[in-house]
N, C-alpha and C positions, 0 to 999 in steps of 0.2 A: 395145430402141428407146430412144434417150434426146430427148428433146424438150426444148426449150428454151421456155415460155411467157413471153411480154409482156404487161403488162396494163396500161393508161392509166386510172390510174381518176381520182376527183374531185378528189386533194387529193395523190397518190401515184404514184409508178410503180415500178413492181414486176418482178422476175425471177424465175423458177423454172426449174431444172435437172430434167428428172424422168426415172427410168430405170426402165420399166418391170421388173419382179420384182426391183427393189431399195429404190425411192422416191426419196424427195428425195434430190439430188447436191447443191442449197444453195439457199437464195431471199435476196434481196437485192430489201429494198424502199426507196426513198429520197423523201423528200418533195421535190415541185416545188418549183425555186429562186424564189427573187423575182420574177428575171427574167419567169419564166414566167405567173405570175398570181398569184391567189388561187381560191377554190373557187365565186366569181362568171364570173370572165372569166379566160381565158386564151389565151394565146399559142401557136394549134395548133402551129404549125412549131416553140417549142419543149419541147413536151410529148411530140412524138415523138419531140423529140431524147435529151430526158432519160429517153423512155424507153429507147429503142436505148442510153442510154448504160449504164442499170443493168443490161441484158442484155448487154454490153460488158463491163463489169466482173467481171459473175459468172461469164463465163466466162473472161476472164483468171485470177480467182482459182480456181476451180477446176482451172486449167490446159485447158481444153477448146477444141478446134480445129476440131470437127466433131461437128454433129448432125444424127437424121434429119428432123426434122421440126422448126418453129417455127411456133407455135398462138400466136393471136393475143387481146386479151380486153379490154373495157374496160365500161362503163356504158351503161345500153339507151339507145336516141338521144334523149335526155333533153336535147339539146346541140343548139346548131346553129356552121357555120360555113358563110359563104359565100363561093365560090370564082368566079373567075373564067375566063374559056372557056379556058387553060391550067391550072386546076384549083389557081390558088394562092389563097389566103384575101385578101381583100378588106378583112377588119374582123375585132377579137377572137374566140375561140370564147367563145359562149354560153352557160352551164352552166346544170344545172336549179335553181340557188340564185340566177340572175338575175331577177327578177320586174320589170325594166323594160317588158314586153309587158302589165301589170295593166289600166291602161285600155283595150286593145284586148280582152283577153278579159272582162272585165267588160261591154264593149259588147255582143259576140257572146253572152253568159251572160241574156243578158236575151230572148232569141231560145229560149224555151223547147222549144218544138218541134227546130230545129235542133241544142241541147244535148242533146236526149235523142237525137235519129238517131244525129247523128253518134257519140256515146259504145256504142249497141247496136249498129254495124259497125265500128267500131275499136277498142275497147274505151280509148280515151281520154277522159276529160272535157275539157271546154275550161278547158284553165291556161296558164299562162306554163312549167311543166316539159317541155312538147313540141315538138317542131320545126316543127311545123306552125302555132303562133300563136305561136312567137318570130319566123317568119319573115312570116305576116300583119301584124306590128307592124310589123318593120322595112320590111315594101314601102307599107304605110300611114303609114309617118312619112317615108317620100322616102327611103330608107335600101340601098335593095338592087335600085336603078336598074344596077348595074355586075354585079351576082350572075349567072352563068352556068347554077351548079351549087349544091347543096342540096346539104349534107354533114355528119354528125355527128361525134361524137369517134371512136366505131369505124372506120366506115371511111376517115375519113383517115390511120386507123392502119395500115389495110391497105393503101390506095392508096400513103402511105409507104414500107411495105413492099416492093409488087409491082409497080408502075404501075398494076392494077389498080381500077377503080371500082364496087366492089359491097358488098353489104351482107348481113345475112344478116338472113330472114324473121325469125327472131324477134327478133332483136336490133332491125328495123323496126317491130314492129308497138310497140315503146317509143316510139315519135315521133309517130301520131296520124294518117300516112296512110298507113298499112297496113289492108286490110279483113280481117277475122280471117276469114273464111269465103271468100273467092275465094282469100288470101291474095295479093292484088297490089293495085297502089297503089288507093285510095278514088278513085270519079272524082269524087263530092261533094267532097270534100276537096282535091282537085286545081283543082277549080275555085273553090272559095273562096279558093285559095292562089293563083290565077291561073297555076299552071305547067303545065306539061306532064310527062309521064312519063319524058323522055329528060332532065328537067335533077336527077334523082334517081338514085341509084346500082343498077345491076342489083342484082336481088335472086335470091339463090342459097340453096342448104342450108348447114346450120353444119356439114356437114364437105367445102365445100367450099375444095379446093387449088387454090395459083397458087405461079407460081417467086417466090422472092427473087429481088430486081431487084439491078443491080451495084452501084449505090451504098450500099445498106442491107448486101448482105453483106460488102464493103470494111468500112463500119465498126465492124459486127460482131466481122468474122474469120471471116465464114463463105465457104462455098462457093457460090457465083451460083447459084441455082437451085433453092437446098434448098428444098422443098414448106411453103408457109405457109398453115397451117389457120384460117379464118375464125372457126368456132365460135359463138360467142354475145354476151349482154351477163353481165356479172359476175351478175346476181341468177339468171338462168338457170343459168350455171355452181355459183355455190351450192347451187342447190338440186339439182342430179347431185351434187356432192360429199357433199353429207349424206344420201345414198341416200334423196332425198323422189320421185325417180322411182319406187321400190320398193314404197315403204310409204305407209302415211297420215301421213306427219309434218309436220308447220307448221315450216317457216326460218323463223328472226326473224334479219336482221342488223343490227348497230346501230353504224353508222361514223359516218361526220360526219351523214349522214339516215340514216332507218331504213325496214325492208321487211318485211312477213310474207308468207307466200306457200305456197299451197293445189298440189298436182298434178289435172290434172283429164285428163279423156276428151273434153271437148269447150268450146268457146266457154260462159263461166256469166257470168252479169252484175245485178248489182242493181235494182230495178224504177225505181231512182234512181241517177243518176250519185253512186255514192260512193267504189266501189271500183274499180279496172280489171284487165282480164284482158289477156294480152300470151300470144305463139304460144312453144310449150316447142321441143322434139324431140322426137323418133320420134310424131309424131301425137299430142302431150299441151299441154295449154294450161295456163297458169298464173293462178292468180285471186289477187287479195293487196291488200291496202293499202302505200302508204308515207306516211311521214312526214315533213316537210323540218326538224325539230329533233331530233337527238339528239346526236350527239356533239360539235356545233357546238354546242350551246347548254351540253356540257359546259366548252367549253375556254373559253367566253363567262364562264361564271362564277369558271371554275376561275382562269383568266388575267387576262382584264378585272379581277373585280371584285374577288375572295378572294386573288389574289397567290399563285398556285401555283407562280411562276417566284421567288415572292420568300422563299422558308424553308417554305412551307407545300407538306406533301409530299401525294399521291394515297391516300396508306396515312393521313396522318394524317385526313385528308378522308371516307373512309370509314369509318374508326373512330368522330372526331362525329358520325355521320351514322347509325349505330346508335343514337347515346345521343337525336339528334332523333326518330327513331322512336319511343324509347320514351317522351317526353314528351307526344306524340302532338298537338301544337301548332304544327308545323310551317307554314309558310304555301304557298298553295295557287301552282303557277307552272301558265300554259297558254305550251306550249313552239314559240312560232311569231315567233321571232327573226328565220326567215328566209321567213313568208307561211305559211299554208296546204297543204297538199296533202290526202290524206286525213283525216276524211269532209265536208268543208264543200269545199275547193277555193277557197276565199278566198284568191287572191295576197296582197290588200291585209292583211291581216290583222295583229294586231300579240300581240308577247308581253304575258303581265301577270303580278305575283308580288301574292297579293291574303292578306287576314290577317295583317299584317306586325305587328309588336310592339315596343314599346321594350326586349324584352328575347329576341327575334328575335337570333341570334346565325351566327359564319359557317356552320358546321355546321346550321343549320336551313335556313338556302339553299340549300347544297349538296344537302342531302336534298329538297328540292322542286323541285330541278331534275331529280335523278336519277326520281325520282317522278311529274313531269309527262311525262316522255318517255314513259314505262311508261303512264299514264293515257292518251293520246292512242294511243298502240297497243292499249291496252284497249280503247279507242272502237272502230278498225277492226278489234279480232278480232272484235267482236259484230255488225257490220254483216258480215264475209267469211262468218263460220262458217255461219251459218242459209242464206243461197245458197247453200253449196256440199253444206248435208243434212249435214254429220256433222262433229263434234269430232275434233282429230287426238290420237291417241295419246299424242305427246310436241311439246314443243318443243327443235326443235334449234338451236343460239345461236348467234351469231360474229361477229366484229368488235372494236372496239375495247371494249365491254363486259366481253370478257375479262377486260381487266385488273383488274377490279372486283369480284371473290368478291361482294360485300357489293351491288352495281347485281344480277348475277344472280341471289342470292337471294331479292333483291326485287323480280324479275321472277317466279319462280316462285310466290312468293304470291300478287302480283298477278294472273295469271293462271289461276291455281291446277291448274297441271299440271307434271308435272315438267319442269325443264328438262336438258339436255345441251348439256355444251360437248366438244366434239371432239377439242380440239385443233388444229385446221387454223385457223389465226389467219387466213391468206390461202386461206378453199377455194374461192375461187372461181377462184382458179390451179390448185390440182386438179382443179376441174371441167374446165377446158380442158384438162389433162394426160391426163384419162380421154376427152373428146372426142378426143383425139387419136389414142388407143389403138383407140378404136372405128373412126377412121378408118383406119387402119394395119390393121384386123381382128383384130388383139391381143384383142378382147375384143366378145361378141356386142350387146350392148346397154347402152345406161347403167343397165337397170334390173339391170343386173348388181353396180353400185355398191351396197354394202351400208351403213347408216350405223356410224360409228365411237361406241361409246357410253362414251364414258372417266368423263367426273367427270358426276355428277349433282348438282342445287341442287332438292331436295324443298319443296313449298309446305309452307308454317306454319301450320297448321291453326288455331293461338292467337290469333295476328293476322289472321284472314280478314276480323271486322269492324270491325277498325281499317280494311283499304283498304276496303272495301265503303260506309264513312261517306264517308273522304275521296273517294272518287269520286263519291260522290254531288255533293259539295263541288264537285268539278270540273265535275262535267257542270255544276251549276248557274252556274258562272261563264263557261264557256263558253257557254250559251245568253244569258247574257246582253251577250254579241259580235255575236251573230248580226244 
């Protein structure tokens, strides 16, 4: 079976070729043009375009004419778009790094009671990252008078695709009006949003198929009709790709935000909105934190400040960034460039780089960048782990951290478990590639996914109270945000 996967993610769009008993045929991932946005807002109609184009491309280069299947894949409905009763977008897409909804959810955050309901049947908190109070803001600021239909980045990937209007449960229950235990829309939340249920996309399984519609497989090169596998949201697919459906293992992904994320047996949730739990496959729910600074607040430093486009290379970056370590002086950064998310939920919220020195140099910023990302994941492993009962075994790594030896090692300290990098730079394209197998019955269960254990980054037993000080350090500047 060869499958073709698309995936629309925050900042990217991406293509994988994949055959099954053989693997990759090629992946082609290309970052959204100008045109199309930035990792705030963007231009749905051309995020699907630019994705169909990389899938376009890769199979021109590959030479490929025909596949069976094309699995679909982007970011859990963290987004909104709104469409109009022909189902075309009205205004920008919304993404989860827009925190222009901050005054409307700060309002409703004060409504203690309500904050905790709603978060223990949808496992959402109230933030500006959901679709549900990015779209309370916009009908509250006169803004979404013309909106017919409620729509996120995935399915209008699909809708793109098929004609299609559907979503899949789990990939919903990332948007804040999905009830994790009926599993169909929240009517609390429906009524705070003032809509109804029909101006939301049917909600279906993630190994539900629809044909390729004619205009999507024209640009392709495909065949009208070929079976388009819904699947999931990327952090979902993640974590079937790193076999955490199988085992006790913690994903950490660290792309422009960051994610860890527990497999569980049932709806788990904190006795305090800090964490959220979002609906898996095959009957499994997922518990986890994110983060809305990490690799964004890399490219912040790396670009903006230290001039990484300007002579100064990512290798020489991490090389200072040892030697900051070992002066152990470093200044303290809280990584919220772009607001809040896990464990406080403060949209409003702002970065700060604190301990700074007249002798603070670039390399000790870079290391306190890389270090505050890690420190604010350290936050929400300690708040995930004791709700979910048990420490996972390993952690499994992925994203743009990759590139970094020297960020994962110091992820492994920091957390002081081993870590694994896979290899699968984009597994959340593999996770949709095995969703697809499973759907095709190639393969009985995703818990069949085993994980890949290639390079391991062992914690530093020498260093434990070096981070153990500095977090201290941290926590104490962040309480003093609060």
């Amino acid at each position: 079976m060869l499958i073709l996967v698309l995936e629309a993610s925050t900042a990217a769009a991406k293509a994988m070729l994949y055959k099954s008993g053989e693997g990759v045929v090629g992946i082609l991932p290309r970052n959204y043009s100008a045109d199309a946005g930035n990792t705030v807002t963007l231009d749905a109609d051309k995020v699907v375009m630019e994705t169909l184009l990389a899938g376009k491309q890769l199979l021109e280069k590959t030479g490929t004419d025909t596949v069976d299947m094309v699995a679909t894949c982007s970011i859990w409905s963290h987004s909104l778009v709104m469409l109009d009763k022909d189902k075309r977008p009205i205004a920008p897409l919304s993404t989860w790094a827009d925190t222009k909804a901050a005054p409307t959810t700060e309002k409703y955050r004060k409504d203690r009671k309500l904050f905790l309901s709603l978060y223990k049947r949808t496992g959402c908190p109230i933030h500006t990252t959901y679709t549900l109070w990015k779209y309370v803001h916009e009908k509250e600021t006169g803004n979404a008078g013309k909106a017919a239909f409620i729509a996120t980045m995935p399915e209008y990937l699909f809708l793109s695709l098929t004609g299609e209007f559907a979503v899949a449960k789990s990939t919903a229950s990332g948007g804040g009006f999905l009830n994790l235990y009926t599993l169909n829309w929240d009517e609390e939340a429906l009524n705070i949003a003032g809509v109804e249920d029909k101006m939301l996309p049917r909600l279906v399984d993630s190994e539900y198929l629809a044909p390729l519609a004619r205009e999507a497989a024209n640009f392709l090169g495909l065949k009208e009709g070929t079976p388009v596998l819904i699947t999931g949201a990327d952090g979902c697919m993640n974590q079937i790709a790193a076999g955490a459906f199988s085992d006790n293992i913690m994903t950490l992904s660290v792309g422009t935000s960051a994610a860890l994320r527990l497999t569980v047996d049932r709806p788990i949730l904190a006795e305090y909105p800090s964490t959220w739990c979002y609906v898996g496959v095959e009957n499994k729910w997922i518990v986890g934190s994110a983060t809305a600074g990490a690799g964004n607040c890399v490219d912040w430093i790396g670009k903006r400040i230290l001039g990484l486009n300007g002579g100064i290379t990512l290798q020489e970056l991490d090389e200072g960034a040892r030697g900051a370590l070992t002066k152990k002086d470093a200044p303290i950064f809280l990584p919220f460039l772009a607001g809040e998310r896990c464990p406080g939920w403060d949209d409003k919220k702002s970065a700060a780089m604190f301990e700074l020195r007249l002798d603070s140099d670039v390399y000790d910023l870079y290391y306190a960048v890389l270090e505050g990302v890690l420190f604010n994941l350290k936050q929400c492993y300690e708040l995930t782990v004791p709700i979910v009962g048990r420490p996972p075994k390993f952690i499994s790594i992925s994203g743009g951290i990759e590139k970094s030896p020297f960020w994962l090692s110091l992820a492994a300290s920091i957390f002081g478990l081993p870590v694994y990098v896979d290899g699968l730079l984009h597994a959340s394209l593999f996770g949709a590639a095995y969703m697809g197998l499973k759907a095709a019955g190639e393969i009985a269960s995703v818990k069949d996914i085993k994980p890949l254990l290639k390079t391991c980054f062992a914690p530093d037993a020498a260093k434990q109270a070096v981070y153990a000080k500095r977090f201290e350090k941290y926590l104490k500047y962040y309480s003093m945000q609060q």
